[in-house]
Residue frames as a rotation matrix with the C-alpha (Angstrom) as fourth column:
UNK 1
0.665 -0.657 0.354 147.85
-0.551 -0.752 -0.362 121.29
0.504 0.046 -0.862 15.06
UNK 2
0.705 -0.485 -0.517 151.10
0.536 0.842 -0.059 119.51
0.464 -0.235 0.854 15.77
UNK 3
0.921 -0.306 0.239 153.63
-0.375 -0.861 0.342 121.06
0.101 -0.405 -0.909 18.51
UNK 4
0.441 -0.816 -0.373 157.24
0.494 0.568 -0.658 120.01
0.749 0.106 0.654 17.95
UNK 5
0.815 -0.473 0.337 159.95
-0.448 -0.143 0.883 120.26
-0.369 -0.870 -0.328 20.63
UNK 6
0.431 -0.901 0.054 163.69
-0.418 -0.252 -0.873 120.51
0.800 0.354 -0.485 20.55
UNK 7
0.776 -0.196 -0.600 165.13
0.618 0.425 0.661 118.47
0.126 -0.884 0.451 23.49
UNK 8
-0.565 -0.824 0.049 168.47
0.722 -0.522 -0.453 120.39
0.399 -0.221 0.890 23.16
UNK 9
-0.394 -0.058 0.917 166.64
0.353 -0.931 0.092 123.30
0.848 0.360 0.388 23.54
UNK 10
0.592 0.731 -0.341 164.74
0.261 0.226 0.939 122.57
0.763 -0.644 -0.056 26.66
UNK 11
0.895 -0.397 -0.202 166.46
0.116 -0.231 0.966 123.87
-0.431 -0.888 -0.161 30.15
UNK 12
0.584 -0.792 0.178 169.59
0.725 0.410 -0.553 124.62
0.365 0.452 0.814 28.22
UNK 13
0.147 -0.538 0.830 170.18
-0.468 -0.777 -0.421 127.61
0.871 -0.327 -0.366 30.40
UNK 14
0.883 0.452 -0.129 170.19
-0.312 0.768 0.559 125.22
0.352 -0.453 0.819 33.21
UNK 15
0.776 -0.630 0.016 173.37
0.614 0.762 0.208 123.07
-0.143 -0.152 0.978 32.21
UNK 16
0.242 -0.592 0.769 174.97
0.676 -0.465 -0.571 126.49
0.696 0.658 0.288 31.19
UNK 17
0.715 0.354 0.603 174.59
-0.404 -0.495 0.769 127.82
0.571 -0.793 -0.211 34.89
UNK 18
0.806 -0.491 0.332 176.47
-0.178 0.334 0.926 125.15
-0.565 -0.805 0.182 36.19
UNK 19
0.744 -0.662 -0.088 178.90
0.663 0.748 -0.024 124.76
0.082 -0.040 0.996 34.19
UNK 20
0.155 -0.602 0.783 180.14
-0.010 -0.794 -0.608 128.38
0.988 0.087 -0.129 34.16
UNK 21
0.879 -0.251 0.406 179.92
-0.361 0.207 0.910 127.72
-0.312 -0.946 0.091 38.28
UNK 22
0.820 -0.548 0.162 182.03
0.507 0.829 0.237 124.59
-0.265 -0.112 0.958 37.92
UNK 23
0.310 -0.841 0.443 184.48
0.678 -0.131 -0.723 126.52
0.666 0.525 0.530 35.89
UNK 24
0.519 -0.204 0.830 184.37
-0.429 -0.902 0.047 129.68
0.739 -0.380 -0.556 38.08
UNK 25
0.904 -0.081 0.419 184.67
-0.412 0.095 0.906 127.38
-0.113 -0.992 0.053 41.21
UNK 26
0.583 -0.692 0.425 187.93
0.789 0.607 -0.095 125.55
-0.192 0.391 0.900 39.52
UNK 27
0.494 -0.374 0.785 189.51
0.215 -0.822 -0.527 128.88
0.843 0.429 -0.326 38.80
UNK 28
0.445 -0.117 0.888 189.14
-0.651 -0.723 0.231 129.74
0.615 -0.681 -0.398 42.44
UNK 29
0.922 -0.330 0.204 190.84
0.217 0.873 0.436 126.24
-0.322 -0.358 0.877 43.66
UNK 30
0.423 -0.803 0.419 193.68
0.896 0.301 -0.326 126.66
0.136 0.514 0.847 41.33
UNK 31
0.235 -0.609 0.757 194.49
-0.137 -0.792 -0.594 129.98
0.962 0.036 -0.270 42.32
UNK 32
0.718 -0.018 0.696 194.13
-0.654 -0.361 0.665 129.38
0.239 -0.932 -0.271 45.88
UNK 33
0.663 -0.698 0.270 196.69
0.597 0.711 0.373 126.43
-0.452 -0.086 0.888 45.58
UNK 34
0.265 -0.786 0.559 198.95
0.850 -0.083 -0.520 128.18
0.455 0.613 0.646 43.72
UNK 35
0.316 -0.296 0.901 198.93
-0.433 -0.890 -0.140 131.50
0.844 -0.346 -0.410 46.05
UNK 36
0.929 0.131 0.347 199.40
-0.367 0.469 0.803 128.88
-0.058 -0.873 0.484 48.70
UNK 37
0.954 -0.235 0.184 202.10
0.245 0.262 -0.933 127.44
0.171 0.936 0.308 47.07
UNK 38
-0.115 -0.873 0.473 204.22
0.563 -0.450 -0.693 130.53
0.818 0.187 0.544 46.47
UNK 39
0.756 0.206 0.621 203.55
-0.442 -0.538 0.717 131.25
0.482 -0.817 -0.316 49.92
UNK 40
0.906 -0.312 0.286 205.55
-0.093 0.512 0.854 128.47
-0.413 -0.800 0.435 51.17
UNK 41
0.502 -0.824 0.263 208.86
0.510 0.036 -0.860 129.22
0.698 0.566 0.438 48.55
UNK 42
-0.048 -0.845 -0.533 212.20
0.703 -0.408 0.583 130.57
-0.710 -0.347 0.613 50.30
UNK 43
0.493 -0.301 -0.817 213.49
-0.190 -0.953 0.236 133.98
-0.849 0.039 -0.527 49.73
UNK 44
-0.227 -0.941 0.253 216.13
-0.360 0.322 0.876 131.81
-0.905 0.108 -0.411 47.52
UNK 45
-0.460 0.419 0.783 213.83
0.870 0.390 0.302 130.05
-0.179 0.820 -0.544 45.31
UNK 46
0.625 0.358 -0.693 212.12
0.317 -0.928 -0.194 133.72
-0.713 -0.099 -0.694 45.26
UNK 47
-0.106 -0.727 -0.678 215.52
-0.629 -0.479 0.612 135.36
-0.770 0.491 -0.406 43.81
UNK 48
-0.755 -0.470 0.458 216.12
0.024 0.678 0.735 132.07
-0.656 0.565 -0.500 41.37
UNK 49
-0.152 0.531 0.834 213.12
0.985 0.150 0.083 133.11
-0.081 0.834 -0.546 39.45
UNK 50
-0.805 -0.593 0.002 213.95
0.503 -0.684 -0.529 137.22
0.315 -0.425 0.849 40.14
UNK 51
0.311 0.949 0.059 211.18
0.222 -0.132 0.966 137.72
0.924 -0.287 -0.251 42.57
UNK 52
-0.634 -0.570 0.522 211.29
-0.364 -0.376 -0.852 139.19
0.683 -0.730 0.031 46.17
UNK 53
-0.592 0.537 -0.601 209.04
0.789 0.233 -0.569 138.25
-0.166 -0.811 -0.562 49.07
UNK 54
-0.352 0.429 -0.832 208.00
0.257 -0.810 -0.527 141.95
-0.900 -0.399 0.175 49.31
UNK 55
-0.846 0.258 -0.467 206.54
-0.529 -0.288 0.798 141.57
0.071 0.922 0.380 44.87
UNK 56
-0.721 0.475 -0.505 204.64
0.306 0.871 0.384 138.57
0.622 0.122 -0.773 45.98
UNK 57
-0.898 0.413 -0.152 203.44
0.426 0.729 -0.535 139.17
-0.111 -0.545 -0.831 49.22
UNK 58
-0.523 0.815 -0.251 200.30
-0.723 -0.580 -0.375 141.56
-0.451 -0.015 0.892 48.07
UNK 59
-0.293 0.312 -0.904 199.39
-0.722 0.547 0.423 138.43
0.627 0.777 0.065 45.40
UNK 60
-0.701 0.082 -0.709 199.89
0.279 0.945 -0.167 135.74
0.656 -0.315 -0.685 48.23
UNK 61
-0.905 0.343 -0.252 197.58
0.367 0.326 -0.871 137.59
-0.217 -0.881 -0.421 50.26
UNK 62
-0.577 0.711 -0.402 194.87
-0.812 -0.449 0.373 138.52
0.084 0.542 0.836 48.24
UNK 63
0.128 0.798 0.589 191.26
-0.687 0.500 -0.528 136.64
-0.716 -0.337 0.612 49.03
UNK 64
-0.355 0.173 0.919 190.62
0.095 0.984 -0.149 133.51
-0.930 0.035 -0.366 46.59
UNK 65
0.106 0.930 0.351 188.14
0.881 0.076 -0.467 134.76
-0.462 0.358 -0.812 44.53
UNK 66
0.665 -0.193 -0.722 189.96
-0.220 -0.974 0.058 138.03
-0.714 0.120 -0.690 43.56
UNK 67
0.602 -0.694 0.395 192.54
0.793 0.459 -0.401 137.62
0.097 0.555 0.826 40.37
């Protein structure tokens, strides 16, 4: 009796663990830079894209990890 094997198939939930991490953890980088960001815009640059301070500031303070 002969047992074949599939290398792809082997731990392939494994490399599919991390990479949905990797992605998740890259999501949460890029948002926190970007809530960081439009934390640090004027009232002025605010208006010049018609935003207030007081639309943002629930977004700019919302945890990381929250969209």
């Amino acid at each position: 009796m002969t047992t074949y094997t599939v290398p792809t198939l082997i731990n392939s939930h494994e490399s599919g663990f991390f990479r949905g991490a990797l992605a998740i953890l890259r999501s949460w980088s890029e948002r926190a830079r970007a809530r960081r960001e439009l934390s640090r815009w004027s009232e002025r640059d605010l208006h010049d894209i018609g935003l207030s301070w007081s639309t943002i500031a629930e977004e700019v303070n919302k945890p990381f990890w929250r969209a």
